[in-house]
C-alpha positions as CSV (number, residue, x, y, z in Angstrom):
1,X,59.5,86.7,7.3
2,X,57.5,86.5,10.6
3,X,58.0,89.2,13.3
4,X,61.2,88.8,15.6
5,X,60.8,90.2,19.0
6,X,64.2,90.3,20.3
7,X,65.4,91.3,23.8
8,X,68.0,93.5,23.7
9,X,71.5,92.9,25.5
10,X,74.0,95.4,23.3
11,X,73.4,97.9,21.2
12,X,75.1,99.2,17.7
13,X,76.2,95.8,16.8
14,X,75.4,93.4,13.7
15,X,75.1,89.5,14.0
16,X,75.0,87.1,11.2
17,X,74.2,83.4,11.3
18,X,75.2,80.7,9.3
19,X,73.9,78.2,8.1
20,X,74.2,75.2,5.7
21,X,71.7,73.4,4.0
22,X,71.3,70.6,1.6
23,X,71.2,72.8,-1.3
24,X,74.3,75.5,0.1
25,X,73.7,78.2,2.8
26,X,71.4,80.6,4.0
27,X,71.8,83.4,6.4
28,X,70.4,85.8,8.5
29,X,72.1,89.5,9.2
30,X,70.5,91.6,12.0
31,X,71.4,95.1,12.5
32,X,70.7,96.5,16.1
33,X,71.3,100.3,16.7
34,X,71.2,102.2,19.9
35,X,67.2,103.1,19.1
36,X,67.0,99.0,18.7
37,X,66.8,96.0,16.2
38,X,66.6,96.6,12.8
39,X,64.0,94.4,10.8
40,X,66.2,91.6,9.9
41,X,67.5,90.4,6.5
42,X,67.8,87.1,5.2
43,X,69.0,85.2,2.4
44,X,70.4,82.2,0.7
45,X,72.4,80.3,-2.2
46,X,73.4,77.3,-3.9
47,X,76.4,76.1,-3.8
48,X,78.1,73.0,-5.7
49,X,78.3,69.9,-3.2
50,X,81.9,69.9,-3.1
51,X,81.8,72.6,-0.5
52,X,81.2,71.5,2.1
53,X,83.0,69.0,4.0
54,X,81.8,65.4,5.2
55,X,81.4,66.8,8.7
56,X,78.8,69.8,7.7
57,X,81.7,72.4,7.7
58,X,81.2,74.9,5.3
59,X,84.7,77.2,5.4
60,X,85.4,81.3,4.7
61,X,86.6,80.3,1.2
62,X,83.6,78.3,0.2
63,X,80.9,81.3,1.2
64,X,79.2,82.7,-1.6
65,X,81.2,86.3,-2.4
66,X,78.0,88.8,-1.6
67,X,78.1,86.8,2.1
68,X,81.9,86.4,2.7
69,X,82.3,90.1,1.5
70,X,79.9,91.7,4.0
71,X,80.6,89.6,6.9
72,X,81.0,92.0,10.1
73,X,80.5,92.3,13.8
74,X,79.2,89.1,15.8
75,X,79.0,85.6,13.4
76,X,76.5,82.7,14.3
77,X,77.6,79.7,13.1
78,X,75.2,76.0,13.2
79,X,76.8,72.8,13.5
80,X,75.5,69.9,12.6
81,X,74.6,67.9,16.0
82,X,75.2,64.6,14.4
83,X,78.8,65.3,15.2
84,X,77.6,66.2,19.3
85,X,76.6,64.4,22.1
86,X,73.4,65.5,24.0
87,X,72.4,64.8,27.5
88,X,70.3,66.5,30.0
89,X,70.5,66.0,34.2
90,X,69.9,68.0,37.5
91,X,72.4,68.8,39.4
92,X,72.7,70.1,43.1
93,X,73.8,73.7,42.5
94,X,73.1,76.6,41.1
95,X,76.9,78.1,40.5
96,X,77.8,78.8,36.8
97,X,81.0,77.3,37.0
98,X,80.2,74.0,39.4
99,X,77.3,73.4,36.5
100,X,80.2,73.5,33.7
101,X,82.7,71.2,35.8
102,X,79.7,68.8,36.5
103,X,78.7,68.5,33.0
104,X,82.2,68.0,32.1
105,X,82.5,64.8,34.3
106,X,78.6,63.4,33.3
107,X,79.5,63.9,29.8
108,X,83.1,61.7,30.4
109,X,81.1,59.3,31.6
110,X,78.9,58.9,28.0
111,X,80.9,60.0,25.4
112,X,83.5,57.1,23.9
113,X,86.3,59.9,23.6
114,X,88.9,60.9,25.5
115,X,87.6,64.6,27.1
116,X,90.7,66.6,26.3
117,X,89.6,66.7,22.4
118,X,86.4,67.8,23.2
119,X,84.2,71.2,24.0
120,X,81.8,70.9,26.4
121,X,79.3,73.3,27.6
122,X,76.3,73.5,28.9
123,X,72.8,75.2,29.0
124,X,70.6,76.3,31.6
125,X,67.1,74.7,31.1
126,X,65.2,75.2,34.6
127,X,66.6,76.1,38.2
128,X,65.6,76.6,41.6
129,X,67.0,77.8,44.7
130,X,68.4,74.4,45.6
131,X,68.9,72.6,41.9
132,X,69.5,73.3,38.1
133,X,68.7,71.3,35.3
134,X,71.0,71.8,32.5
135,X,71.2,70.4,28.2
136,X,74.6,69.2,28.3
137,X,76.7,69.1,24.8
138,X,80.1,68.1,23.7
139,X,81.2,68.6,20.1
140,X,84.9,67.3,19.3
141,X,87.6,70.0,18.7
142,X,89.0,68.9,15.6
143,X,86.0,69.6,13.7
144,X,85.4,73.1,15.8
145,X,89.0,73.7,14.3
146,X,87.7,73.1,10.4
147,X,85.7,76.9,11.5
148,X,89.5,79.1,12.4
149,X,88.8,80.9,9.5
150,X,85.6,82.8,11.2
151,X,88.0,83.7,13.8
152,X,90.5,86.3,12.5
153,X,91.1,90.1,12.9
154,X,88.6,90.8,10.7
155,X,85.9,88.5,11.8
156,X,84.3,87.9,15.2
157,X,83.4,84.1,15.8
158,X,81.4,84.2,18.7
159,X,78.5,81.4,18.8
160,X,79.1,77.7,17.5
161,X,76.1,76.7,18.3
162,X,73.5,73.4,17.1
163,X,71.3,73.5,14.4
164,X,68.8,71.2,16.2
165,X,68.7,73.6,19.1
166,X,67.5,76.0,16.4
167,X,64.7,74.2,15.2
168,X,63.6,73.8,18.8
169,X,63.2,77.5,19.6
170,X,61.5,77.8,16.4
171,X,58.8,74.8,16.7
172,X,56.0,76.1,18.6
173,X,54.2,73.8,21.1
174,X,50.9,71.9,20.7
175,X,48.0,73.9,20.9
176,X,46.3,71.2,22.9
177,X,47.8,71.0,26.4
178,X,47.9,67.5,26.8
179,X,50.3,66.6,23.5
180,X,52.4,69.8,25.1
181,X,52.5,68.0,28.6
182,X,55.0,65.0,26.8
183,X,55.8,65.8,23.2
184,X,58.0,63.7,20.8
185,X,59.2,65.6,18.0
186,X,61.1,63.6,15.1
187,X,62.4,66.1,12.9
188,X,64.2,66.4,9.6
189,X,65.6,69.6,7.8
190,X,67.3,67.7,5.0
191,X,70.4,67.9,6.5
192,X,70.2,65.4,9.4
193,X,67.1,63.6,11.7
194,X,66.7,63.9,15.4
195,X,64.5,62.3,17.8
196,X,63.4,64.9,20.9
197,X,61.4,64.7,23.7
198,X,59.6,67.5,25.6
199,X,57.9,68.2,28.7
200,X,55.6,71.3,28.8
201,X,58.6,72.9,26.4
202,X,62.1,71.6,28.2
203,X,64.1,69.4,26.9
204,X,64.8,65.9,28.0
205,X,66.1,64.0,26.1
206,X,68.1,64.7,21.7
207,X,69.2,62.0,19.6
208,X,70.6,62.8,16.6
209,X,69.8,59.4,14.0
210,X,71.8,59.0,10.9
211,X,68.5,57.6,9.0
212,X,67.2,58.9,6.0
213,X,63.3,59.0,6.2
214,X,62.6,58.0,2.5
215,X,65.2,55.1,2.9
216,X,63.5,51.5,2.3
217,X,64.8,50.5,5.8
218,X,63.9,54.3,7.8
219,X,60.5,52.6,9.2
220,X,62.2,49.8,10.5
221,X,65.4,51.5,11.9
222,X,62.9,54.2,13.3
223,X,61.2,51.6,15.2
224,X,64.2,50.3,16.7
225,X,65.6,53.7,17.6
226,X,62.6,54.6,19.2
227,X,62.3,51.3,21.1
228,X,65.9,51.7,22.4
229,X,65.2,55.5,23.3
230,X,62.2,54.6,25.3
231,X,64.5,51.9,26.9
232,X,67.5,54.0,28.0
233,X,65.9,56.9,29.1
234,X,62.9,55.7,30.7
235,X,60.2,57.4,29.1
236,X,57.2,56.5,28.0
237,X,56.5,57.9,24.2
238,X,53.3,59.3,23.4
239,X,50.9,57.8,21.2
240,X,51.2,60.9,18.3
241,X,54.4,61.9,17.0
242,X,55.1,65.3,15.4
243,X,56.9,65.0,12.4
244,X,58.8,67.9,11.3
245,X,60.4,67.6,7.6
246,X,61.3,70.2,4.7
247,X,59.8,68.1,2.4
248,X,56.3,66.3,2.7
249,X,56.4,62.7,3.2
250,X,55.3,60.7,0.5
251,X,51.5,59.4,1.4
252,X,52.9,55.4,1.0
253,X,56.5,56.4,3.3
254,X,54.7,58.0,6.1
255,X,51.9,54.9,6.4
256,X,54.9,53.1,6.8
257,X,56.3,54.6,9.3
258,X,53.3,54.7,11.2
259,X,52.5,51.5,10.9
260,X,56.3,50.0,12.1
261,X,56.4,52.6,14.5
262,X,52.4,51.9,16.3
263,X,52.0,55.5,16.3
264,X,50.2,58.0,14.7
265,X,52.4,61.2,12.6
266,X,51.0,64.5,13.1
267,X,52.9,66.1,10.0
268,X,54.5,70.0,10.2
269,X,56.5,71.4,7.3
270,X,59.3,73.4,8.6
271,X,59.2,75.9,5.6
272,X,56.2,77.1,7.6
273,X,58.4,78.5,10.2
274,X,61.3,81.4,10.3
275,X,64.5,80.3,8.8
276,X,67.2,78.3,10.9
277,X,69.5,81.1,11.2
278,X,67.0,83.5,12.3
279,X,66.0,81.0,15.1
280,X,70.1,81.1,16.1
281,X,70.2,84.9,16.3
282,X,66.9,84.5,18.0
283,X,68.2,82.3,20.6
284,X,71.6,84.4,21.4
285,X,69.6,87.6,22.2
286,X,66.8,85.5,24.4
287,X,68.8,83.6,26.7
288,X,71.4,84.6,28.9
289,X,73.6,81.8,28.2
290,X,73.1,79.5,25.4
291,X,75.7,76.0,24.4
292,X,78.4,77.7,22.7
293,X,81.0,75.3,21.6
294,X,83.5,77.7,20.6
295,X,86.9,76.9,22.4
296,X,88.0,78.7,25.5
297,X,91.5,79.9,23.5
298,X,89.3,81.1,21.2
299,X,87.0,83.5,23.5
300,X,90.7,84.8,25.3
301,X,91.9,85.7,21.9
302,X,88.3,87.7,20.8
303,X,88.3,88.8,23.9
304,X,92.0,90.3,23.8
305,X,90.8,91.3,20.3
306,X,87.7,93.1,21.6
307,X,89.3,95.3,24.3
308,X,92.3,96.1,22.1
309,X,89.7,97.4,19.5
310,X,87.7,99.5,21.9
311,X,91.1,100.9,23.1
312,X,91.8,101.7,19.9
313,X,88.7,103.7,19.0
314,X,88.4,105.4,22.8
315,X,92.4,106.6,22.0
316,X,91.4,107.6,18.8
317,X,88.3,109.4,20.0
318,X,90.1,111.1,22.7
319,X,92.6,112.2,20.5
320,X,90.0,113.8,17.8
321,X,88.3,115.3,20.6
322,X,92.1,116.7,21.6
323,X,92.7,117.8,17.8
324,X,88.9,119.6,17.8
325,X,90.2,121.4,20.9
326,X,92.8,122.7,20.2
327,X,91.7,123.5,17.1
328,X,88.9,125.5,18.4
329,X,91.6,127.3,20.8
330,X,93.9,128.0,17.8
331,X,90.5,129.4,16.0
332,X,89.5,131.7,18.9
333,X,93.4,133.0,19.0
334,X,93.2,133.7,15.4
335,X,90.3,135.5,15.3
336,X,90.8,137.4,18.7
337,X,94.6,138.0,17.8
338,X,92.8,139.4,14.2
339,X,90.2,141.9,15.7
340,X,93.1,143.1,18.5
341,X,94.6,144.0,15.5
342,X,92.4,145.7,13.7
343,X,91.2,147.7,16.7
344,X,94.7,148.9,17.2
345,X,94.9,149.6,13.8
346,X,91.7,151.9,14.2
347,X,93.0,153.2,17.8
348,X,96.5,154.2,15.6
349,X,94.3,155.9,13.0
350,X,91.9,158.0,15.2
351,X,95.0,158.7,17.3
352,X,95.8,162.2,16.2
353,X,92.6,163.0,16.5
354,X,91.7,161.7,19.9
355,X,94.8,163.9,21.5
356,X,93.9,167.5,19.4
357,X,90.3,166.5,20.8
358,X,91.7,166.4,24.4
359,X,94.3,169.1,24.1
360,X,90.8,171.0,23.0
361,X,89.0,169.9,25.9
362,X,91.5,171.2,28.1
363,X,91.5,174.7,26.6
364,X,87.7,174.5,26.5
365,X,87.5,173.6,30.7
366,X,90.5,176.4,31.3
367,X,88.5,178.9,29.4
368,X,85.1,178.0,31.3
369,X,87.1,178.3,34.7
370,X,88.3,181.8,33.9
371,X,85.5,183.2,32.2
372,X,82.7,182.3,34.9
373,X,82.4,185.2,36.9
374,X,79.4,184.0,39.0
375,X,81.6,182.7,42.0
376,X,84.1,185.5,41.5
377,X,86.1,187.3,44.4
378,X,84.2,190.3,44.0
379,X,81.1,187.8,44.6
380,X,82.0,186.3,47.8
381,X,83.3,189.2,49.4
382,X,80.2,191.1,48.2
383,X,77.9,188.0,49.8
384,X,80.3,188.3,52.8
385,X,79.6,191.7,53.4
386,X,75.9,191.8,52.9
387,X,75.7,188.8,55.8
388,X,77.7,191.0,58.6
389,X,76.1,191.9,61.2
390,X,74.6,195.1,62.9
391,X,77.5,196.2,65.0
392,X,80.8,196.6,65.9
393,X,83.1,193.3,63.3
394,X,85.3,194.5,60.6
395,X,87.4,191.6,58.3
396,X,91.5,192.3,58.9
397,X,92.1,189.4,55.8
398,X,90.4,187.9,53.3
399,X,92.1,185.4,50.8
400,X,89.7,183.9,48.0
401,X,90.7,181.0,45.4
402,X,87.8,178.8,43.4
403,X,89.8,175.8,43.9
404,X,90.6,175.9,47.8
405,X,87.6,178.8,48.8
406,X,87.9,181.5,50.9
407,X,89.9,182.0,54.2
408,X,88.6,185.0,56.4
409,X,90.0,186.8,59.3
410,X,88.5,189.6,61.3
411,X,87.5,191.4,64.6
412,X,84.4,192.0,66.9
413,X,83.3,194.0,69.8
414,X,82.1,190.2,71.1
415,X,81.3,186.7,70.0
416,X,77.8,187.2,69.5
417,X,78.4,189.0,66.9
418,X,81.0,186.5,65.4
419,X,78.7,183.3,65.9
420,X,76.1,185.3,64.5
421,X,77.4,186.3,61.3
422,X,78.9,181.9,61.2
423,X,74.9,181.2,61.1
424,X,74.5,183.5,58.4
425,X,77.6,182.4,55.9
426,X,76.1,178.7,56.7
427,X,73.0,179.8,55.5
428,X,74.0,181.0,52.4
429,X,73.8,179.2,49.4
430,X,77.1,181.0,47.7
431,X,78.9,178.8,50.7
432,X,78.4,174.7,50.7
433,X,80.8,174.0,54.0
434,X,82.5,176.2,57.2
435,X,85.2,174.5,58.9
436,X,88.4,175.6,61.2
437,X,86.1,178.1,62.8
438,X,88.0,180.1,65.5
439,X,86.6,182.9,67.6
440,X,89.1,184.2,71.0
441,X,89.1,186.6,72.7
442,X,92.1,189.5,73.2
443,X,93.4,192.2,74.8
444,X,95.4,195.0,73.0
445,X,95.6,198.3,74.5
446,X,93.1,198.3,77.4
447,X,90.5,197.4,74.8
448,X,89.0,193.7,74.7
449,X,88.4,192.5,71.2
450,X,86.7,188.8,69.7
451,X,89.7,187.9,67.4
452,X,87.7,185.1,65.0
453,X,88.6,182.7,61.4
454,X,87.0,180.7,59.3
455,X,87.4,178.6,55.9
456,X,84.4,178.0,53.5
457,X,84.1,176.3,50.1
458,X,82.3,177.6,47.4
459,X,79.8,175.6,45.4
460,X,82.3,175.6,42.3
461,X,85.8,176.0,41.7
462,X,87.3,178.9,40.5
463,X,90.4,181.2,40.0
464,X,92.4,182.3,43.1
465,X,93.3,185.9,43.8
């Protein structure tokens, strides 16, 4: 199968188009992923004649059971356009809607039913700021009803779209840029005829021609349906025609034809290009728009169907993301609620322990306290008395604890001799701080004395005494 360069609208979706044929169906099924389309995969199979109706409808029921048993995601499906009316025109807008609505009255105008029983629509061809030239179709409903069955629960119906529109995405232009400039393509897949005419690649004009080439009477007929299509539209037809068939004309048939219709056939075999169906897919992916002759009820109802399905899975991925959560949390608890136990278990254990280890500890910092003579009483007031002074100062109290230090009282003959021996204790390195220092001075007796206190803490804690 030749390559299929697709451009890519949605991702992780499958499409599958449908088609009938002379012999039964074939089909294509492409798979497209969020990394992009996968290669494509198509097939086909014969099916007895009696399936498929006299308008070219083949229903659910009369799909072979390997296609109606994988069918999934977005379905294709190619009418036959003898049962459609083409037209093209320009019209003087280039709003959507306004394009639809005038299509809708041109069409009224051509086709000889009644517009209510039909489905129009309309496709895009060329537009400019100012204008848009449009391929206008109408197929009639009660044979777009014959295809309900592709539009279920189950199965997404979103393309009814024409085979002969197919064939013309798939039919490449002349090489030579003159037969490309106007081209006349009569085709036939075995399944119907049409006549086309194309300017550099647009469409201008389809008729589909209930003619069978190999028929005694096709050369004749041909000729007239040529002659009246030159007549109506207005169009000159170019001296070559390109005939398209899935079957080569016999050599005798196709001098016939040229020589009824004055022209010359420039002969194609259509087996020489991709499948129908792969054309369809092709088609839906390339262009924004496409004619789509599904019914509007129908798009509301897939529509409806679409959104309640993504509700659906968003609910139900929100609540497995819930469920994970607090499944997670419940974990976590478990397993934190399991080692709290066991460390309380092993704090229980080593419990007895722990407290004759600290009742130890105690004894062992009591002992230490008592024991350690170096900052004893005896100590400081030796220190004390080694840092007095030459001269008249005698201590009247002296209170010594290791926890609160020593408090000293005493006398001087003057302060000197007091702020003296302050320098000295601050000196020392048995003493880390002096404060409430005091030094007056008294009278008692006739005889002046410096009355002076001080506090200092010792380097370490000790007993008291």
């Amino acid at each position: 199968m030749k390559n299929l360069s697709l451009k890519i609208q949605r991702a992780d979706k499958v499409i599958t188009a449908i088609c009938p044929t002379p012999e039964g169906v074939e089909w294509t099924t492409l798979k497209i992923t969020g990394e992009g389309p996968e290669a494509p995969t198509h097939d086909q199979e014969l099916l007895p004649d009696s399936s498929l109706s006299t308008e070219g409808i083949l229903t659910l029921e009369n799909l072979p059971d390997r296609l109606r048993h994988s069918l999934a995601g977005d379905i294709i499906y190619a009418l036959p356009s003898r049962s459609m009316c083409f037209e093209t025109a320009s019209f003087p807008t280039t709003d959507a809607e306004e394009l639809l609505h005038m299509s809708q009255f041109q069409l009224d105008k051509k086709i000889p039913f009644p517009i209510d029983r039909m489905t129009c629509d309309c496709e895009l061809l060329q537009q400019n700021d100012q204008e848009s030239t449009v391929l206008m179709g109408s197929a009639q409903q009660a044979i777009i009803e014959q295809l309900s069955c592709y539009s279920s629960k189950q199965l997404n119906l979103t393309t009814v779209d024409s085979r002969i529109c197919g064939w013309l995405l798939l039919i490449p232009l002349p090489e030579n840029p003159t037969h490309a400039a106007q081209e006349c393509l009569l085709i036939d897949d075995g399944f119907e005829t049409h006549l086309v005419l194309r300017k550099n690649g647009l469409v201008q004009w389809i008729r589909p021609l209930y003619i069978t080439l190999t028929d005694p009477d096709a050369a004749q007929e041909m000729a007239y349906e040529l002659t009246y299509s030159q007549q109506s539209h207005e169009t000159e037809i170019p001296e070559t025609l390109h005939l398209w068939t899935h079957q080569p004309l016999a050599r005798d048939v196709q001098e016939k034809l040229e020589d009824q219709l004055q022209r010359k056939l420039s002969t194609h075999d259509l087996s020489s290009l991709s499948p129908l169906s792969t054309g369809l897919i092709k088609r839906s992916l390339e262009n924004e728009h496409t004619l789509n002759f599904l019914p509007t009820h129908w798009r509301e109802k897939q529509q409806q169907r679409v959104i309640y399905r993504t509700l659906k899975k968003s609910m139900g991925l929100i609540a497995a993301v819930w469920a994970l959560l607090f499944a997670i949390f419940i974990l976590l608890y478990v397993v934190r609620s399991s080692q709290l136990n066991q460390i309380a278990a092993e704090a229980d254990s080593i419990a007895p322990a722990a407290q004759k280890a600290r009742e130890n500890s105690e004894k062992l910092d009591a002992l230490k306290l008592y024991t350690d003579r170096s900052l004893s009483s005896l100590e400081c007031l030796r220190e004390l008395t080694l840092l007095l002074p030459a001269g008249d100062i005698e201590f009247t109290s002296y209170n010594y604890s290791k926890t609160k230090g020593i408090s000293l009282r005493g006398t001087a003959i003057n302060d000197d001799i007091v702020y003296e021996f302050f320098k000295k204790m601050a000196a020392s390195d048995l003493f880390s701080e002096l404060k409430n220092q005091s030094v007056n001075n008294r009278t008692s007796k006739g005889i002046q004395r410096t009355v002076f206190s001080v506090s200092l803490n010792l380097n370490a804690n000790g007993e008291s005494t």
